[in-house]
C-alpha positions as CSV (number, residue, x, y, z in Angstrom):
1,X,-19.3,20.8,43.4
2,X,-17.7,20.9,40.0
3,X,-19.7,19.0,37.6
4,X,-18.0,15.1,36.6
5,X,-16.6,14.7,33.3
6,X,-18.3,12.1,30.9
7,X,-16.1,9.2,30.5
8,X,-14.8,7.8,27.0
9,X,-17.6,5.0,26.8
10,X,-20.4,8.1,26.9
11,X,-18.9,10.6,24.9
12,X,-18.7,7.9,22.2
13,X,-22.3,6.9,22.8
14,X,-23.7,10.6,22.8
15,X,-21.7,11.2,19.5
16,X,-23.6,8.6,17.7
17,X,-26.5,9.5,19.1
18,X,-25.7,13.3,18.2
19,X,-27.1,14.7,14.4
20,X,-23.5,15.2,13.7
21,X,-22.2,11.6,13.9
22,X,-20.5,10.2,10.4
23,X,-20.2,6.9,10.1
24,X,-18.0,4.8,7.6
25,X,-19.1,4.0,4.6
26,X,-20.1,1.1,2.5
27,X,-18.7,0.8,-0.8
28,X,-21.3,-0.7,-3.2
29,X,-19.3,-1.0,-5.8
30,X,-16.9,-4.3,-4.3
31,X,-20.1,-6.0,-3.6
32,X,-21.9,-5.2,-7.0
33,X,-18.7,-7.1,-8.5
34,X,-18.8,-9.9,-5.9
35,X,-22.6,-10.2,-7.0
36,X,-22.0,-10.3,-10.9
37,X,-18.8,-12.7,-10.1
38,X,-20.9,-14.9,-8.0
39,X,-23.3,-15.7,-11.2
40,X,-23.4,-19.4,-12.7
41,X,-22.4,-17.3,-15.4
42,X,-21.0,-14.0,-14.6
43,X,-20.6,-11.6,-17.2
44,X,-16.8,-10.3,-16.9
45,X,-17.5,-7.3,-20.2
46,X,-20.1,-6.3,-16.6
47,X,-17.0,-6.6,-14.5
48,X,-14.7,-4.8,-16.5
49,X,-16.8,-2.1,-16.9
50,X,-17.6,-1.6,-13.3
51,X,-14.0,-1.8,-12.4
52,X,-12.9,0.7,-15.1
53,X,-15.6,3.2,-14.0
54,X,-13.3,4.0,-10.9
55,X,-10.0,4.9,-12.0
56,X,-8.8,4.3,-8.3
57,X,-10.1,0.5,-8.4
58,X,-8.7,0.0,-11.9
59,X,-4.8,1.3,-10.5
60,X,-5.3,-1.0,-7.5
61,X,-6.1,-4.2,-9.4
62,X,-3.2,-4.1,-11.6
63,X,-0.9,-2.6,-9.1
64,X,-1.9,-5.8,-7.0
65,X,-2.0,-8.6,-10.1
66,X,1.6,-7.5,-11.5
67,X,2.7,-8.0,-7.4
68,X,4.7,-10.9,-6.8
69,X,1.8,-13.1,-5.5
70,X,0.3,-13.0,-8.9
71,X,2.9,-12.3,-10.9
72,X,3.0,-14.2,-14.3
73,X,5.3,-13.8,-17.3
74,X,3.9,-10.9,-19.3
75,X,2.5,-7.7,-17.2
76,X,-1.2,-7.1,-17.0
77,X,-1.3,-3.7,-18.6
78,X,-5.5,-3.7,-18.6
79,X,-8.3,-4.9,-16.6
80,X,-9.4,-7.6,-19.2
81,X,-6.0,-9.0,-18.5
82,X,-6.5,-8.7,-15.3
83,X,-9.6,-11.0,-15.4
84,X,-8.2,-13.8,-17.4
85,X,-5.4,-14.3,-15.3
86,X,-7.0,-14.4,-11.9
87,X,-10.1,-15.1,-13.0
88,X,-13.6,-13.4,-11.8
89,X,-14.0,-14.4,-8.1
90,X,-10.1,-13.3,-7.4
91,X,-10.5,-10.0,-9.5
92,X,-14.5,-9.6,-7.4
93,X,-11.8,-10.3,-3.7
94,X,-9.4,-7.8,-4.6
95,X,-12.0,-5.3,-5.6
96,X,-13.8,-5.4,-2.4
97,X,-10.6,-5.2,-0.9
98,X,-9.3,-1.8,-2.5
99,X,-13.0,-0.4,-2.5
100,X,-13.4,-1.1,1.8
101,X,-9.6,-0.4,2.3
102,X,-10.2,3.4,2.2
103,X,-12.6,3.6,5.2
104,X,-9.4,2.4,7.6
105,X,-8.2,5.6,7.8
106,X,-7.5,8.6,10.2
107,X,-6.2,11.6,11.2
108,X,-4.8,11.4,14.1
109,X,-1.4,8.7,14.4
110,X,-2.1,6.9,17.2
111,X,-6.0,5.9,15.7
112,X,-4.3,5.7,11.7
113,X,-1.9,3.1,13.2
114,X,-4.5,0.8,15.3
115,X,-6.8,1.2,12.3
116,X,-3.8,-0.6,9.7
117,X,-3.5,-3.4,12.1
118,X,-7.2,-3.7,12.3
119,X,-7.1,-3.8,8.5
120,X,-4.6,-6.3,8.5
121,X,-6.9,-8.7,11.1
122,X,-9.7,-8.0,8.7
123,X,-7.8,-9.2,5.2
124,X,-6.3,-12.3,7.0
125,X,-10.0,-13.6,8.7
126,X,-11.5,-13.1,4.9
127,X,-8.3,-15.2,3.3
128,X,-8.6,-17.5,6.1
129,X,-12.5,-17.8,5.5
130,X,-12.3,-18.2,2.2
131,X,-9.2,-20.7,2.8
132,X,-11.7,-22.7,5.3
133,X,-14.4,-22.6,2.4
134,X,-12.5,-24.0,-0.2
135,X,-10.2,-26.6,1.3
136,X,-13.7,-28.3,2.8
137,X,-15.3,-28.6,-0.1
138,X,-17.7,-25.4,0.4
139,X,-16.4,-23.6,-2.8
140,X,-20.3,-22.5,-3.5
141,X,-19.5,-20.6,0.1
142,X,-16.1,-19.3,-0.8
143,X,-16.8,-15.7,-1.7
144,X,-19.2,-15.2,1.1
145,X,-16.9,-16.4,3.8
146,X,-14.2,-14.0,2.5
147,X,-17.0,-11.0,2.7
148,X,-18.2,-12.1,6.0
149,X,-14.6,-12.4,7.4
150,X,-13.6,-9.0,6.0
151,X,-16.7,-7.3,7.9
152,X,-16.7,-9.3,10.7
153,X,-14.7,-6.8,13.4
154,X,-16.6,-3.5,11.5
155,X,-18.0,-2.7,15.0
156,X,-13.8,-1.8,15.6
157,X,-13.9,0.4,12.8
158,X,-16.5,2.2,13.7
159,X,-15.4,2.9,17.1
160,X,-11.9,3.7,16.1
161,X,-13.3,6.2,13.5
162,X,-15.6,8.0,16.3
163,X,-12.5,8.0,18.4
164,X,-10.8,10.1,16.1
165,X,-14.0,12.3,15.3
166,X,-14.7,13.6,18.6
167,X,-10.6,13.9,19.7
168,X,-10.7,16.6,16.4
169,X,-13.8,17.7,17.2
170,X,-12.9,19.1,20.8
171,X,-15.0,16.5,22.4
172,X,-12.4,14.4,23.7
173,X,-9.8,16.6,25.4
174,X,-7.2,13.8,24.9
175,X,-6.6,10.5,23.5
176,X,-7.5,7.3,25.5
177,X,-5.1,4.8,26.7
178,X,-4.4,2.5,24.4
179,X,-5.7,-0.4,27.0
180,X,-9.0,1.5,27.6
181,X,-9.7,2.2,24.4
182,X,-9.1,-1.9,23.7
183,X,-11.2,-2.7,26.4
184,X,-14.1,-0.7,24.6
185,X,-13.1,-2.4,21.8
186,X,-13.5,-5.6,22.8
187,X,-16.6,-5.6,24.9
188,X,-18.9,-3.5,22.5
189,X,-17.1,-4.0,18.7
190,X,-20.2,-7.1,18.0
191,X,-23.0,-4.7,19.2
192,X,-22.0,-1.7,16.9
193,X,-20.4,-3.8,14.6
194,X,-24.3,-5.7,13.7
195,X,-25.9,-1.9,13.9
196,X,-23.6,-0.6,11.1
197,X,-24.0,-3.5,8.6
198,X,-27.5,-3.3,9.3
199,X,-27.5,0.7,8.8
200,X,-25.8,-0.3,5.5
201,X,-28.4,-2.7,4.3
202,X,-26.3,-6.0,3.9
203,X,-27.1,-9.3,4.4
204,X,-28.7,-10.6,7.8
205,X,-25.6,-13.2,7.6
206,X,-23.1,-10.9,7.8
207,X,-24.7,-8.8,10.2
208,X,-25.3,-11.5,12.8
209,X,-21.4,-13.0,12.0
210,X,-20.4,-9.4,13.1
211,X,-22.9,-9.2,16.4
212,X,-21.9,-13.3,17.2
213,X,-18.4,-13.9,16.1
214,X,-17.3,-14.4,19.8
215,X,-19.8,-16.2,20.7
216,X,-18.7,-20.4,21.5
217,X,-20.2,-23.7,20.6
218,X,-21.7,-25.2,17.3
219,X,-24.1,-23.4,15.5
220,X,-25.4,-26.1,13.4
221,X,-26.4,-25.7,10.1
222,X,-24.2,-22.4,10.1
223,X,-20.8,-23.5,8.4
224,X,-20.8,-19.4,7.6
225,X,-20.5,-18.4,10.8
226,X,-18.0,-21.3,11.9
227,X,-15.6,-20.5,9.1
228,X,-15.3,-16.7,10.5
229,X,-15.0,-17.6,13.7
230,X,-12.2,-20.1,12.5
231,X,-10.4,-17.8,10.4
232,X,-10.6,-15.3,13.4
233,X,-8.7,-17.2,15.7
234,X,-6.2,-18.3,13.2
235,X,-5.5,-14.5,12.7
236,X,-5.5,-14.1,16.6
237,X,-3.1,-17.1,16.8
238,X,-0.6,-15.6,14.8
239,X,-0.3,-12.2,15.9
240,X,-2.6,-10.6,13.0
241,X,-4.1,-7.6,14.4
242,X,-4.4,-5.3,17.4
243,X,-3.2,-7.8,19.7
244,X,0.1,-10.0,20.5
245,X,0.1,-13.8,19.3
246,X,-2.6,-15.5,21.1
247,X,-1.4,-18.7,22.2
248,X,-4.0,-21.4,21.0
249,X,-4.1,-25.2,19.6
250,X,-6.5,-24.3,16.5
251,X,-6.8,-27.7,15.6
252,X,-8.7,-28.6,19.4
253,X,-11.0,-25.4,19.0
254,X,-14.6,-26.7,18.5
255,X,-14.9,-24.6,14.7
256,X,-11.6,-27.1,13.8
257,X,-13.6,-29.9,15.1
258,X,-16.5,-29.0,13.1
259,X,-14.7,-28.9,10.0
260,X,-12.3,-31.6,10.6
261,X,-9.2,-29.9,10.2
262,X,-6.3,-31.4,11.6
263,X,-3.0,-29.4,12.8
264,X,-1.4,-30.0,9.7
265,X,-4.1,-29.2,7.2
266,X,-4.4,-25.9,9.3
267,X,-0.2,-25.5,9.3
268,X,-1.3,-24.9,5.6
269,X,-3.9,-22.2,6.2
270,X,-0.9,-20.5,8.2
271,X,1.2,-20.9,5.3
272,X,-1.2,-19.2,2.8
273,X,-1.4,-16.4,5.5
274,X,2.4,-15.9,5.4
275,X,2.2,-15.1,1.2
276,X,-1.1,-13.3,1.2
277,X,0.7,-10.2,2.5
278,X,0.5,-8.1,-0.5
279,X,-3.0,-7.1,0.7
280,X,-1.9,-5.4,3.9
């Protein structure tokens, strides 16, 4: 009797549970800035100088603040420029941005293009987080509801990113169906997704956003976690990510509730979506 081949779900476990297994990588540098910006009084010559240190980053951020979402009257020609226009929390968003953008890619097509719609899911929950933050009067919450929402669905990434490993690597003889490998997605993305923030060292906080995002109900005394799961189904609602529009009333979802947002105020939220496209 011929021996049964392992199915997707195990190859992918037995590859990260193999010595050869790379996972993504964290990019200190974002956070560094998002720590410095974060400061009752951050030091932007600290900034500046962490920004210019990676001639990537620097291209990025003045590529980005001379688009037409930030465009003023005179180009920003230098990073100092840069700063004073969009000031230090802005500059310390789009740095984490450009620095976590370059794990969200892949070799093979059909993985590269589920990874840019992922990316675009991720950049509209941290907008949306951030969005929720401010507009309740959390702005002392602000820049770490735009860092939870960007790593919230991580546990995607890194699945996505194995996929694409062990189809190159001979160990998956051919690509999944697009439904299967969505249904793998979505049953174990929260479980890998709290293992590889914790394997890069962040916050608790965001690692338990990424392992209970999905989870329902109040949590209390955790506006954190109710802002990502907020922004998530705003970006779910609209059609901002790996699946179709997912139709919803956001302002009767219990995260609305807990906020007191209205359908109106949140027609606002969608609004800011709409013009924040520049990050995709």
């Amino acid at each position: 009797m011929q021996p049964q081949e392992p199915s997707f779900l195990e190859i992918i476990k037995a590859y990260l549970g193999s010595s050869k297994a790379v996972l993504p990588v964290f990019s200190a540098t974002g956070m560094k800035i998002q720590r410095e910006a974060a400061k009752a009084e951050p030091d932007t010559g600290v900034i500046e100088r962490m920004i210019t240190c990676d001639p990537s980053l620097t291209s990025q951020i003045l590529r980005i603040s001379n688009s037409a979402f930030y465009k003023g009257l005179q180009k920003v020609a230098t990073v100092r420029t840069a700063i004073v226009r969009l000031g230090n929390q802005e500059i310390a968003n789009i740095a984490i941005l450009v620095s976590q953008k370059k794990q969200f890619k892949a070799k093979e097509p059909f993985i590269n293009a589920l990874m840019q719609n992922l990316w675009r899911h991720s950049v509209g929950t941290a907008i949306s987080a951030q969005w929720i933050a401010n507009r309740c009067g959390l702005k002392a919450k602000a820049q770490e509801a735009f860092t939870a929402g960007l790593l919230h669905d991580m546990g995607k990434l890194l699945i996505l990113t194995v996929t694409d490993a062990v189809k190159r690597n001979g160990m998956l003889k051919q690509m999944p169906a697009e439904r299967l490998l969505s249904e793998v997605m979505d049953n174990f993305h929260a479980l890998y997704g709290y293992a590889l923030l914790r394997h890069w060292n962040l916050p608790d906080a965001y690692c338990r956003i990424a392992r209970d995002h999905h989870k329902s109900g109040p949590e209390k005394g955790n506006g954190l976690m109710m802002m990502v799961r907020l922004a998530d189904k705003t970006t779910n609602c609209l059609g901002i990510g790996l699946h179709p529009p997912d139709a919803c009333v956001l302002a009767a979802t219990p995260e609305a509730d807990y906020f007191g947002l209205s359908e109106v105020t949140l027609a606002e939220l969608e609004i800011k979506l709409e013009d924040s496209k520049v990050f995709w």
